[in-house]
C-alpha positions in Angstrom: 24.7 8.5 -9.4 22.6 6.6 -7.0 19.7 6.5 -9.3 21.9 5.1 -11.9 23.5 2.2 -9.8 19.8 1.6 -8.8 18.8 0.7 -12.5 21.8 -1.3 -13.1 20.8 -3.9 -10.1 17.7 -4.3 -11.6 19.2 -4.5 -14.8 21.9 -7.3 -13.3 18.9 -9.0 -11.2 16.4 -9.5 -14.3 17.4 -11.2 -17.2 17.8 -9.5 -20.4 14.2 -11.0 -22.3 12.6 -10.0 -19.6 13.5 -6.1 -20.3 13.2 -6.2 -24.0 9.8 -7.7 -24.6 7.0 -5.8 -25.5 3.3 -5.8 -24.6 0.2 -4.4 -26.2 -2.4 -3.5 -23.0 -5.6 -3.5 -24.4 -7.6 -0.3 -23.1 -10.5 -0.2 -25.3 -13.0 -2.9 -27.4 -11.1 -2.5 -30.2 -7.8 -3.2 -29.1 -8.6 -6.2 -27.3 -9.0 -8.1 -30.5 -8.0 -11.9 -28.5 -11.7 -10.7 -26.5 -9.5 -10.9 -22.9 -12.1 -9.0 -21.3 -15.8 -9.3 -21.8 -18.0 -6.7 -23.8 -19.6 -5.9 -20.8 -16.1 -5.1 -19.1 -15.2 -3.2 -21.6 -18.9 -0.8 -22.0 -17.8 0.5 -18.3 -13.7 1.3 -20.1 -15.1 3.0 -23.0 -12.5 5.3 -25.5 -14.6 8.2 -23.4 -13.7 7.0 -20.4 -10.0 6.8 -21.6 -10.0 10.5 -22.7 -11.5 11.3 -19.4 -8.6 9.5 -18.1 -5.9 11.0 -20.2 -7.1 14.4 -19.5 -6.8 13.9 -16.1 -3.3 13.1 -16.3 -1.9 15.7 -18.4 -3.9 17.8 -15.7 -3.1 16.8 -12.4 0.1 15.1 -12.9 2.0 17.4 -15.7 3.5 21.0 -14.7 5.2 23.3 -16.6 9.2 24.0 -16.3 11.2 26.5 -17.1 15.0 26.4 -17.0 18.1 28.4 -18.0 21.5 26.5 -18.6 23.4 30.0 -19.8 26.6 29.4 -21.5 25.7 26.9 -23.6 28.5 25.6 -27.2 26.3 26.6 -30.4 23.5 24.3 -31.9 23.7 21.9 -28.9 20.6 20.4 -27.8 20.2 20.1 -23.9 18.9 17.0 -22.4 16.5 16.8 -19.7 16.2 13.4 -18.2 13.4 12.5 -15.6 14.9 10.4 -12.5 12.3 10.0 -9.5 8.2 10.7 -9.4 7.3 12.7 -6.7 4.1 10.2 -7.0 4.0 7.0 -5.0 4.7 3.4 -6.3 4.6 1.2 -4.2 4.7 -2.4 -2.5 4.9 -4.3 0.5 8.0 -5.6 1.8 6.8 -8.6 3.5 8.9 -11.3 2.2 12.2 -9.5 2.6 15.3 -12.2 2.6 12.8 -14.8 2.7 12.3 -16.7 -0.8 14.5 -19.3 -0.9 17.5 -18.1 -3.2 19.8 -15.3 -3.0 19.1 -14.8 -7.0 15.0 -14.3 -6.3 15.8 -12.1 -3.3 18.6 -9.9 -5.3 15.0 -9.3 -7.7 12.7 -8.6 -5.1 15.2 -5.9 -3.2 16.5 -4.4 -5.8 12.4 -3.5 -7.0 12.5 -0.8 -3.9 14.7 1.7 -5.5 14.0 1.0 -9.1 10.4 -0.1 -10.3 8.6 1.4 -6.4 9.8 4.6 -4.3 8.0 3.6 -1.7 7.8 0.4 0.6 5.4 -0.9 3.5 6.8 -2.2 6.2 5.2 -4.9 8.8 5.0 -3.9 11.9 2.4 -6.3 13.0 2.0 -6.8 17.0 2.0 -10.3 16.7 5.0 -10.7 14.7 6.9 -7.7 15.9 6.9 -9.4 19.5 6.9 -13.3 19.6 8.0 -13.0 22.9 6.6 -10.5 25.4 9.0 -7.3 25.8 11.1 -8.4 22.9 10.7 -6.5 19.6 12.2 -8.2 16.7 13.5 -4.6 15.3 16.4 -6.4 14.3 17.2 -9.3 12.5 18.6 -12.5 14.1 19.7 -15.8 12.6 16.3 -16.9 11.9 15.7 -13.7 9.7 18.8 -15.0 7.6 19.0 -15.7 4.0 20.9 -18.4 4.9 18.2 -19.6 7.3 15.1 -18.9 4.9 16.6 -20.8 2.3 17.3 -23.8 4.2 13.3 -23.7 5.5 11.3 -26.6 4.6 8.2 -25.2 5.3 8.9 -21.2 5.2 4.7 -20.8 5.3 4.4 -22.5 8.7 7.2 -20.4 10.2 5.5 -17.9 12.5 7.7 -14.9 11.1 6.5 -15.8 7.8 6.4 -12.5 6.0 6.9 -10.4 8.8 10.5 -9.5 8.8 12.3 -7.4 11.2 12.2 -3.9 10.2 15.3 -2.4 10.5 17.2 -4.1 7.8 14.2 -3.4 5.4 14.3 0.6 6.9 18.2 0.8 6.2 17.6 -0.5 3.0 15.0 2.5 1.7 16.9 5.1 3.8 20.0 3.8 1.6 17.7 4.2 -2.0 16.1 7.1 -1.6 12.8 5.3 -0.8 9.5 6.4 1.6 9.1 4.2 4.0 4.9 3.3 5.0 4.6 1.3 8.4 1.5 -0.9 9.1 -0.1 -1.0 11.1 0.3 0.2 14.4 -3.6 -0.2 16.1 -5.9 -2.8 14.4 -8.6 -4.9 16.4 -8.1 -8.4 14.3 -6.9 -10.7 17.2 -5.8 -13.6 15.1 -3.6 -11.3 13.0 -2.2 -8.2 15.3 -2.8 -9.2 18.6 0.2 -11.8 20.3 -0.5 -14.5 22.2 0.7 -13.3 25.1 -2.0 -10.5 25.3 -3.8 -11.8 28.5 -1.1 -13.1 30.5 -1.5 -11.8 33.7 -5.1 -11.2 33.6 -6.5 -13.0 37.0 -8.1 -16.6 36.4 -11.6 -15.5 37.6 -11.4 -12.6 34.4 -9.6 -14.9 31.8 -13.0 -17.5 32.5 -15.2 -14.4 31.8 -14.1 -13.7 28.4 -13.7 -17.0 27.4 -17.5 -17.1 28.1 -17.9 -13.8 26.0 -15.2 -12.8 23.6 -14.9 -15.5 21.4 -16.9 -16.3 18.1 -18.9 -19.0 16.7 -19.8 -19.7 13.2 -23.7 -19.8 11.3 -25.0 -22.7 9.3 -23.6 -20.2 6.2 -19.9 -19.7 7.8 -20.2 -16.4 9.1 -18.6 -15.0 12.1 -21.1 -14.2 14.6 -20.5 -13.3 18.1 -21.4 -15.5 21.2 -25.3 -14.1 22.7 -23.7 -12.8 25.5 -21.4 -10.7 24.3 -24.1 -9.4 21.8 -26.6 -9.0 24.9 -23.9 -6.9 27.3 -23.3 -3.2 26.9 -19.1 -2.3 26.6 -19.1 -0.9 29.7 -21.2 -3.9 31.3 -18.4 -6.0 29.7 -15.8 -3.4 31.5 -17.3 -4.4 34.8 -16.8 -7.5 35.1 -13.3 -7.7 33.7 -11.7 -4.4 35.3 -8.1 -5.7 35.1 -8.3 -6.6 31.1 -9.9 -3.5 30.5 -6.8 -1.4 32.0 -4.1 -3.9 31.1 -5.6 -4.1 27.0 -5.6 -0.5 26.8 -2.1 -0.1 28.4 -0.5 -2.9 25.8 -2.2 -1.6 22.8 -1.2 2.2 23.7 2.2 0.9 25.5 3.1 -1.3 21.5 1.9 2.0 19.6 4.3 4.5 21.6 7.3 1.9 21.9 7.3 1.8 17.5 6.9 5.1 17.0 9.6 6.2 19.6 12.1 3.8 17.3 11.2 5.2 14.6 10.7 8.5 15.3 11.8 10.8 11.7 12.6 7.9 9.7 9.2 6.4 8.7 7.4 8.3 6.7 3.8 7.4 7.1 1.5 5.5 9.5 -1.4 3.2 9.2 -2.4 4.5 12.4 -5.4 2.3 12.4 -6.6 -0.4 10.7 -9.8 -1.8 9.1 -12.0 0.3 11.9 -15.1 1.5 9.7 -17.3 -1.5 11.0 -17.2 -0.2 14.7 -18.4 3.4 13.2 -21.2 1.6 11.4 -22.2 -0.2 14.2 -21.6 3.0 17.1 -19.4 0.9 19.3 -17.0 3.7 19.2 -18.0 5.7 22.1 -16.4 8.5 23.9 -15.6 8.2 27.3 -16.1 4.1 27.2 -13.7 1.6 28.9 -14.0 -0.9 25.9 -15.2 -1.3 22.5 -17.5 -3.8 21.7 -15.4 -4.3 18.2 -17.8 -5.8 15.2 -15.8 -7.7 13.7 -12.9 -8.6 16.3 -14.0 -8.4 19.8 -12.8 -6.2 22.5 -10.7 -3.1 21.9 -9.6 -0.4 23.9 -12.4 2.0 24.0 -12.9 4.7 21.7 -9.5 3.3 20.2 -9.9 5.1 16.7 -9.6 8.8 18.4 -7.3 7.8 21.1 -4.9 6.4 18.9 -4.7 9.6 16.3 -4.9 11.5 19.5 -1.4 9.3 21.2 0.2 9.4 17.7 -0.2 13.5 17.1 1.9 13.8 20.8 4.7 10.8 19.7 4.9 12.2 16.2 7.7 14.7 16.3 9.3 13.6 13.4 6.2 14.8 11.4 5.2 11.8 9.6 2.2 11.3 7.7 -0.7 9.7 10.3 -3.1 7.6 7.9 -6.4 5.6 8.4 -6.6 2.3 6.4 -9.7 0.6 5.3 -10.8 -1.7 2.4 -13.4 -0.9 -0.6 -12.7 -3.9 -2.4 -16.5 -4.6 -3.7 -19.4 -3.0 -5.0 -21.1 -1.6 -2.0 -22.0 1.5 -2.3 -22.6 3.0 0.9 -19.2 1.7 2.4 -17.4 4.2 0.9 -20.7 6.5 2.3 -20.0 5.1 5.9 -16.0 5.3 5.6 -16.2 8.8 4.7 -18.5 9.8 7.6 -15.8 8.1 10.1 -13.2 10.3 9.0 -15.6 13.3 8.9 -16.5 12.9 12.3 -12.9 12.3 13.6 -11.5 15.2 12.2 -15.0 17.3 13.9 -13.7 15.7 17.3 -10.5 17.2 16.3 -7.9 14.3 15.3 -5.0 14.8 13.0 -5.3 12.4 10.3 -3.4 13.4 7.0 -4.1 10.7 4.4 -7.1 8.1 4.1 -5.5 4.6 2.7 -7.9 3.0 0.4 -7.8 -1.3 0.1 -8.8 -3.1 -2.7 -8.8 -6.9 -2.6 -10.0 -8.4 -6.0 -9.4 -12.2 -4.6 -12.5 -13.3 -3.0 -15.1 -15.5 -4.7 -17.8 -12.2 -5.2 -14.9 -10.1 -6.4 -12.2 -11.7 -8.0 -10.2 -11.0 -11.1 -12.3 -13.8 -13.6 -15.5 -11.8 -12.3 -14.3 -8.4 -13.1 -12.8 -9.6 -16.6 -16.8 -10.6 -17.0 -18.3 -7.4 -16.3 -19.4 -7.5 -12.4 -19.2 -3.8 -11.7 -15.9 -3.5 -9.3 -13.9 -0.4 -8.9 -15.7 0.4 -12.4 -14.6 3.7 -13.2 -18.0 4.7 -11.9 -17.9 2.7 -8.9 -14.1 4.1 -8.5 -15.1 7.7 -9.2 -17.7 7.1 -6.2 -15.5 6.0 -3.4 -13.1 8.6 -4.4 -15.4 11.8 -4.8 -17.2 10.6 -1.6 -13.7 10.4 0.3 -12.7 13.4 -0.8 -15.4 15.4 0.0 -12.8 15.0 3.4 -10.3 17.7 1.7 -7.6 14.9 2.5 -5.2 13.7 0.0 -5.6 9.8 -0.5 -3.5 6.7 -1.2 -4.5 3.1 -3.0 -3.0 1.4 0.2 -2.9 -2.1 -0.6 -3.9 -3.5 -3.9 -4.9 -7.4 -4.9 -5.5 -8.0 -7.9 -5.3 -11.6 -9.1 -4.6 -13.8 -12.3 -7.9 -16.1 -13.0 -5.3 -18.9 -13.8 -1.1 -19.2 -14.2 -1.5 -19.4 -18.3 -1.4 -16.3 -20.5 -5.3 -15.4 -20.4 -5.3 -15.5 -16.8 -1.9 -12.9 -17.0 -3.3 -10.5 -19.3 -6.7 -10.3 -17.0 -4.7 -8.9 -13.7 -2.6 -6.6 -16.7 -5.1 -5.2 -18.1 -7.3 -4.4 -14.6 -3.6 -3.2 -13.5 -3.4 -1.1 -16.1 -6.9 1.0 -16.0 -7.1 1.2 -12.6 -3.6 2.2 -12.2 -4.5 5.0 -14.5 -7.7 6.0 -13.2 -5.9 6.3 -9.8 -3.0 8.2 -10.9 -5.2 10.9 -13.1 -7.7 11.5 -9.5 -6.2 15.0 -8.0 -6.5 14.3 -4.5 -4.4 10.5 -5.5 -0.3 10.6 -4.0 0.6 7.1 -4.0 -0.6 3.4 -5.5 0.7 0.3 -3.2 0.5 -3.3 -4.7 0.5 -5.7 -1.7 1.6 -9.2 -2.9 4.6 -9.3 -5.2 5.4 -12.9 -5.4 2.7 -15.6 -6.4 2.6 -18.0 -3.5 3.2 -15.7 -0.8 0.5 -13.9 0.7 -1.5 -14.6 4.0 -2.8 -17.9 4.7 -6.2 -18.2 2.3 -5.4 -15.9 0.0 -5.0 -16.4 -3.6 -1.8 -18.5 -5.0 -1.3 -16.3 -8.3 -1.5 -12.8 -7.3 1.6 -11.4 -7.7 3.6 -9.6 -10.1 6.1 -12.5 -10.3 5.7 -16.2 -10.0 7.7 -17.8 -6.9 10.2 -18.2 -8.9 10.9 -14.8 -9.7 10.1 -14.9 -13.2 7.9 -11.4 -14.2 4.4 -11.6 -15.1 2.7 -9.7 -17.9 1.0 -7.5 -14.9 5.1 -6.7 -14.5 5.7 -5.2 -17.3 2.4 -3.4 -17.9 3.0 -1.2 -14.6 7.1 -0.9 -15.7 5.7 0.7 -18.8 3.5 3.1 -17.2 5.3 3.4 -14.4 9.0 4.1 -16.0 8.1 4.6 -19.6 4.6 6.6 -20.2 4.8 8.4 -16.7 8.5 9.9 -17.1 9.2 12.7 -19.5 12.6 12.7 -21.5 13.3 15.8 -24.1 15.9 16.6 -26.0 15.3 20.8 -26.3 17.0 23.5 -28.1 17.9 26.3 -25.6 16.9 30.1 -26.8 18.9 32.9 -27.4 19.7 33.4 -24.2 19.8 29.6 -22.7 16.1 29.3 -21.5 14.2 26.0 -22.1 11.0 25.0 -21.6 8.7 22.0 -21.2 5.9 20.2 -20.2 6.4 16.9 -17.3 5.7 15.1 -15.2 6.4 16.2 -11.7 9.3 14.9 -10.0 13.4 14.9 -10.4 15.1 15.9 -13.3 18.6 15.3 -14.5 19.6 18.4 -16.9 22.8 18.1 -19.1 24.5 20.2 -21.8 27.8 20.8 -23.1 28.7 24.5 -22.4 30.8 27.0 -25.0 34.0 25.8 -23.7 32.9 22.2 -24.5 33.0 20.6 -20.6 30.3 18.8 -19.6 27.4 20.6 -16.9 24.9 18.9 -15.3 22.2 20.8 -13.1 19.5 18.8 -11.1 15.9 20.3 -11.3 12.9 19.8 -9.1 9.3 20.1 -11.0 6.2 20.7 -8.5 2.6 21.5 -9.6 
């Protein structure tokens, strides 16, 4: 029953044209007869690259099922009905109650529960705790609808998508969808870390880190870190600011434990950490050290990668999944080479991680959407087939953990772009064995972090759907679900071929009342 109330909200929340138009999705040369995509695009997606692909589907997502009904009323046909994917779709949940109208957030709720299963939730340091010792679990008046929709500058707001997380939690707990928190350790101060982070840290220390852990910019816009902190070992760093160096570890550690304690058994995942494969690159993770001399963000708790896997295995006793998180977004090779190796030698120093989170970002000006749709080789199905293999050579099981991809441009060339990238690399994804969920990160143009793209979203701010929309509601809820209408045999068997996940099984037996049986499919 709940599933069906489910469709009818999105049904009630989206208007009627939206649902009944239809979309042709290019996937091969041929088919894209209004030349969307460049012939150079389309000699990587090849019709042998689609077979590949289609094989791989009926392969590692398909099982087969066998069911008996039993009494059954003569020459009646017995209907089996798919009603959940035991495969991830996802989104994040950022702007939860927070566009403008209680029409465009109806649409964007009622999405967890009917198009996605599965939702990320912002727990972001920064966010989560404005105000030291206050966690914004739940939602006051400035979380409103009400209050949202009255905000004249909603971007400028400091809880701008990062709303509390309990009403978000109670929602998926209430439609049957898996809940993903992120992230709980990450080294970007500007993003995670609050503001509050050094009060209390004497005057003497606070003037020696202004004087190391800050960051200038080249003549080319690059961060670059100031020559002393470049010159000083971590632990020469550690010496000099002894009361930082206990008090970062104990706020970082003291954030993680606080969250998962809350949340203990009713989030189902972690990002444990975030974006950390730069400090394996450049060996600043070192055991036994004070502080990490983090590449890209300045000082971390030392050796914070292992230590918080390590803290998270002894919190975690409502077993949920502990994931790493980094990005692959562009066409380097050996990242994939280097992320791979940082897991690997994590799990050697023995620390539980269960799934790797993969990040693709096609939004920057070396790897956007216009580029792709010209040929540049990203998250080709040979440069995707290379991260992959090389991150599962791991023997973990893998999710696409936050996905950007963008439209060029608001008319329909620009739309069918992000569709048609969507739709292979949604597919290439979902055929890879070791694959258990896909997560699109921005679902309303307009509304992603500060210097991202305007127009990358699967609606526009106005809640209208874009064609990227309804290509992954057709895969998604259309080619991905398996409905048959099957004879039973002599004595009430049936058989068939699906997609794992939920079924709904109905027949009419020999007395003619009504029987309904629900069956799970697993490979």
């Amino acid at each position: 029953m709940r599933y069906i109330l489910s469709a009818i909200l999105l049904l009630a929340s989206l208007t009627a044209c939206q649902q009944e138009k239809e979309y042709k999705f290019p996937r091969t040369a041929a088919e894209d007869t209004e030349k969307i995509m460049s012939d150079k695009y389309w000699s990587y997606w090849t019709p042998e690259a689609q077979a590949k692909i289609d094989a791989d589907i009926e392969k590692n997502r398909k099982a087969d099922a066998q069911f008996t009904v039993g009494d059954i009323a003569p020459d009646t046909k017995v209907t089996v009905e798919q009603i959940s994917s035991d495969f991830g779709f996802g989104a994040s949940s950022f702007n939860w109650d927070q566009l403008g109208k209680k029409e465009y957030n109806d649409i964007y709720k009622n999405l967890f529960g009917t198009l996605f299963n599965r939702a990320t939730v912002a727990f972001y340091w920064k966010e989560l705790e404005l105000e030291q010792g206050k966690k914004r679990f739940y939602a006051e008046e400035c979380d409103s609808e009400e209050w949202w929709s009255n905000c004249k500058e909603p971007h400028m707001q400091p809880h701008w998508r990062r709303p509390p997380t309990e009403p978000v939690i109670k929602w998926c707990e209430e439609h049957d969808v898996t809940v993903h928190g992120h992230p709980l350790v990450w080294g970007h101060m500007s993003i995670q870390s609050p503001d509050w982070l050094r009060d209390d840290v004497p005057a003497h220390e606070l003037a020696a880190l202004d004087s190391l852990d800050k960051f200038r910019l080249n003549r080319d816009g690059k961060e670059k870190n100031h020559p002393a902190y470049e010159r000083m070992s971590s632990d020469e760093i550690a010496a000099i600011v002894p009361e930082y160096t206990k008090l970062l570890s104990k706020r970082v550690f003291g954030n993680m434990e606080e969250i998962m304690k809350q949340y203990d058994g009713r989030v189902d995942s972690w990002d444990v950490v975030n974006e950390s494969y730069t400090d394996h690159r450049e060996k600043t993770l070192i055991p036994g050290s004070k502080l990490c001399k983090a590449y890209r963000y300045g000082l971390m708790p030392g050796d914070y990668v292992y230590r918080s896997f390590d803290l998270a295995e002894k919190l975690n006793k409502g077993n949920a999944l502990l994931n790493i998180n980094e990005t692959q977004s562009d066409s380097k090779y050996e990242n994939a080479d280097i992320y791979s190796d940082e897991i690997k030698t994590l799990l050697e120093r023995g620390a539980k991680i269960d799934m790797i989170g993969i990040q693709i970002h096609l939004m920057r000006k070396y790897r956007n959407a216009e580029l792709v749709a010209q040929g540049k080789d990203i998250w080709s199905p040979q440069r995707a087939y290379y991260v992959l293999d090389k991150l599962a050579e791991t023997n973990l099981p893998m999710c696409m953990s936050e996905i950007t991809i963008t439209s060029p441009n608001s008319d329909y060339r620009g739309e069918m772009i992000q569709s048609i990238i969507a739709v292979n690399l949604y597919r290439l994804w979902f055929s890879y064995p070791n694959m258990t969920a896909i997560t699109w990160w921005n679902l309303v143009d307009d509304c992603g972090y500060k210097g991202e793209p305007t127009i990358s979203g699967l609606f526009t701010r106005d809640m209208k759907p874009k064609l990227a929309y309804h290509a992954l509601y057709n895969l998604i809820h259309k080619e991905w679900r398996t409905n048959e209408n099957l004879t039973p045999d002599g004595e009430g068997n049936i058989a068939w071929r699906g997609f794992t996940g939920k079924y709904r099984i109905t027949w009419t037996d020999s007395k003619g009342e009504k029987r309904e049986a629900i069956y799970e499919l697993k490979k």
